[in-house]
C-alpha atoms as one frame of an Amber mdcrd trajectory, in Angstrom:
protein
  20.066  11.748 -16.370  20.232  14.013 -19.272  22.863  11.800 -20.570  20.189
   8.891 -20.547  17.643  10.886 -22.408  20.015  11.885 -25.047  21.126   8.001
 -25.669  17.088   7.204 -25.639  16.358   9.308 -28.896  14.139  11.923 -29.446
  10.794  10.117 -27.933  12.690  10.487 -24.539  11.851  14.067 -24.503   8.498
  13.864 -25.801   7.937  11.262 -22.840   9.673  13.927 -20.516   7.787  16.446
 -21.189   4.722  14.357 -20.532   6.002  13.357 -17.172   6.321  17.101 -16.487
   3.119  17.835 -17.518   1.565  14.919 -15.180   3.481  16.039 -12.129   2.247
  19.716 -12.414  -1.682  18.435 -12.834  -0.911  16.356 -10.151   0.243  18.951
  -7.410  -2.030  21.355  -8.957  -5.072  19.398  -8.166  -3.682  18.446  -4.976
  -3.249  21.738  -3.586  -6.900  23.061  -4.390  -8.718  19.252  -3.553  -6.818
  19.111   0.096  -6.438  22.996   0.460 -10.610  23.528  -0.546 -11.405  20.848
   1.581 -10.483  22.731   4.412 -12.069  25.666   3.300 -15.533  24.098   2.501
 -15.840  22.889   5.773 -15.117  26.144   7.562 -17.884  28.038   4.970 -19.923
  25.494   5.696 -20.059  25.475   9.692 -20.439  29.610   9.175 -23.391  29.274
   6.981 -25.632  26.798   9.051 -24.680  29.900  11.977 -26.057  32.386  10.575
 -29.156  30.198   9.839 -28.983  28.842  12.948 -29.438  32.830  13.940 -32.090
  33.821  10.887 -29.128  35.709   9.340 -29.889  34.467   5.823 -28.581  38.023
   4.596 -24.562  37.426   5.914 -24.933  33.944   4.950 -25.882  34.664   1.624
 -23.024  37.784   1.340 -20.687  35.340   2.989 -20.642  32.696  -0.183 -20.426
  35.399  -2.293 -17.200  36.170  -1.301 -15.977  32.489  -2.472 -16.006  31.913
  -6.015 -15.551  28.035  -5.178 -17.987  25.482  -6.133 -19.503  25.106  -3.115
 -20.210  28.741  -2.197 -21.859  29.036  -5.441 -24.209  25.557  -5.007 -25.097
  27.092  -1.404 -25.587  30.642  -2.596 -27.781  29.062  -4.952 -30.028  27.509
  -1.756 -29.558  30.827  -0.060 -31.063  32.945  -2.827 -34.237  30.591  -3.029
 -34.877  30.402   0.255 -37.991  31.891   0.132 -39.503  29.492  -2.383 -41.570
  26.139  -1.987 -39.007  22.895  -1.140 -38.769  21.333  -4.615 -37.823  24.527
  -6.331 -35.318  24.522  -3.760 -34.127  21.533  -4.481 -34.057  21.899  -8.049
 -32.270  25.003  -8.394 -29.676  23.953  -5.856 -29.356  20.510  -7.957 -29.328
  22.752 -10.974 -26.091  24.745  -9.641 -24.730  21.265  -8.670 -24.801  20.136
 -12.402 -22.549  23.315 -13.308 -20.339  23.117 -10.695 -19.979  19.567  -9.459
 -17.768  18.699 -12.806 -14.873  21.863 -12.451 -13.744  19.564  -9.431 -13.015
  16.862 -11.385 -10.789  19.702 -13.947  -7.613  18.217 -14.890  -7.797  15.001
 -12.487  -9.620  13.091 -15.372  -6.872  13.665 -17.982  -4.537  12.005 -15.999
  -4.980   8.322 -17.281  -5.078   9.685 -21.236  -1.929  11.530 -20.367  -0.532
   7.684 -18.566  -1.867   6.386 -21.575   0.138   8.625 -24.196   3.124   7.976
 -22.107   2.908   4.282 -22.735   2.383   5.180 -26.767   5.693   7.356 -26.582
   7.637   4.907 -25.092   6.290   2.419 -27.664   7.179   4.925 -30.632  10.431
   5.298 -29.239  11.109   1.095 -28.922   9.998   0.460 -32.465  12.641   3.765
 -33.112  15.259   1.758 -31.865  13.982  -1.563 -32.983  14.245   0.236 -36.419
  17.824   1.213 -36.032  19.005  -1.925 -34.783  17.813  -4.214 -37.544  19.277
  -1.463 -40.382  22.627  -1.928 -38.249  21.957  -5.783 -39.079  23.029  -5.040
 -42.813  26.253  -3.510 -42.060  29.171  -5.279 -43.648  31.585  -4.432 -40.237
  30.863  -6.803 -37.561  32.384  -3.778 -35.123  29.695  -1.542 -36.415  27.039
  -3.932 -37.121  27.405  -4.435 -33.447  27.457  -1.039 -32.221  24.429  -0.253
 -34.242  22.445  -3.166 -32.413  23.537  -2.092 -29.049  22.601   1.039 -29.661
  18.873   0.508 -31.002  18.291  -2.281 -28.351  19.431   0.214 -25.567  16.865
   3.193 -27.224  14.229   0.928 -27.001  14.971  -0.656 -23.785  15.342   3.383
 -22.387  11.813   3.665 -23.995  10.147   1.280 -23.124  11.627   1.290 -19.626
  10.704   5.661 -18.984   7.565   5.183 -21.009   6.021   2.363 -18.492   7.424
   4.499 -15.586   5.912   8.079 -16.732   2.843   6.031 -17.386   2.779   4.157
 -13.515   3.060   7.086 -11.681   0.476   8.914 -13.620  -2.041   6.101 -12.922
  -1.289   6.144  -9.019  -1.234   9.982  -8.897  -4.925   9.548 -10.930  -6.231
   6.767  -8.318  -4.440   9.120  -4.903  -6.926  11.847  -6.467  -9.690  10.266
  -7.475 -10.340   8.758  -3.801 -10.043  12.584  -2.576 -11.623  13.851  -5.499
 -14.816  11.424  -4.730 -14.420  12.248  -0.911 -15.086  16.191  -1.761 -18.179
  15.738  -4.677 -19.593  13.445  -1.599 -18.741  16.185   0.925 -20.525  19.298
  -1.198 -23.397  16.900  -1.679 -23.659  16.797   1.823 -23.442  20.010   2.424
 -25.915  21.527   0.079 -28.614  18.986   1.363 -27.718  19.768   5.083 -27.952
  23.538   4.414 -31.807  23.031   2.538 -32.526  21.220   5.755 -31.700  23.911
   7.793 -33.111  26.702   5.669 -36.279  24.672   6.072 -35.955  23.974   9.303
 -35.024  27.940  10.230 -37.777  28.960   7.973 -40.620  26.748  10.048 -39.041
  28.419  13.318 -40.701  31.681  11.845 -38.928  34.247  10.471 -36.824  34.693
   7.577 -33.840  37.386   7.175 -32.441  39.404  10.551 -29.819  41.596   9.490
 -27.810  41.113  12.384
């Protein structure tokens, strides 16, 4: 393997590092989308409990524990639920704004990063296109040879890692966006189902029980 980069030229490693890069976003984002998911649902089932049982206090200390996205959008509902519905709404849409977008952190760079791939291994073929047709000049046919082998094969390496690096980026960008999608619609959910039960709780009569 290393041996391959070497004989690629220099772009080789700038595409390698890229691919290294993409890799760690990728299992990055996959370990907080698929691990939070999990998460979310159990805060979310513990918070329509305690309003299930008036406890707006321990649901409201309980998402303050949670510095995730979603504890913070239903803290938001929590903390005005003693206001009229819309401002409700609105400040729990207003939290949604803020924190909606940090779940999308890092996934959305993915196809620039594919894209720079595909630029590196270009730079890299036109690097060996370059040294091939200088090797064209040579007055040796042994070396004029050798020189043409060699700048076809670094931009055949090139091209070749470049389109790779760049593939996989794009299919780890499309295996998160479906999740990614799957846990904006989720917290969307979940903040509307938790204003319907805060309503709902508050109609029952009553608004805080500490216990």
């Amino acid at each position: 393997m290393f041996d391959l980069l070497l004989a690629g030229g220099p772009f080789m490693f700038c595409t390698l590092t890229l691919s290294v890069i993409i890799v760690s976003v990728f299992v990055w984002r996959v370990i907080v989308l698929y691990g939070g998911s999990r998460a979310n649902k159990y805060l979310l089932a513990q918070v329509l409990r305690f309003i299930e049982q008036q406890a707006f206090l321990k649901a409201t200390q309980l998402c303050s524990m949670s510095n995730s996205p979603l504890a913070k959008i239903l803290k938001a509902a929590l903390m005005r639920s003693d206001r009229t519905e819309k401002e409700l709404r609105r400040g729990v849409e207003a939290v949604a704004l803020e924190e909606l977008p940090k779940v999308k952190t890092g996934t959305v760079l993915l196809p620039q990063m594919s894209n720079l791939a595909t630029l590196f291994g270009l730079v890299g073929t036109i690097h060996g296109l370059i040294i091939a047709f200088k090797g064209a000049g040579s007055e040796s046919a042994a070396t004029r040879q050798a020189i043409l082998s060699q700048g076809i094969a670094i931009a055949f390496y090139n091209t070749f890692f470049g389109l790779i690096v760049a593939t996989a980026g794009i299919i780890f960008y499309l295996v998160l966006l479906v999740k990614m999608n799957s846990v904006v619609a989720m917290m969307e959910h979940s903040a509307a189902k938790l204003v319907d039960a805060i309503l709902m709780a508050r109609a029952g009569g009553g608004r805080d029980k500490q216990g």
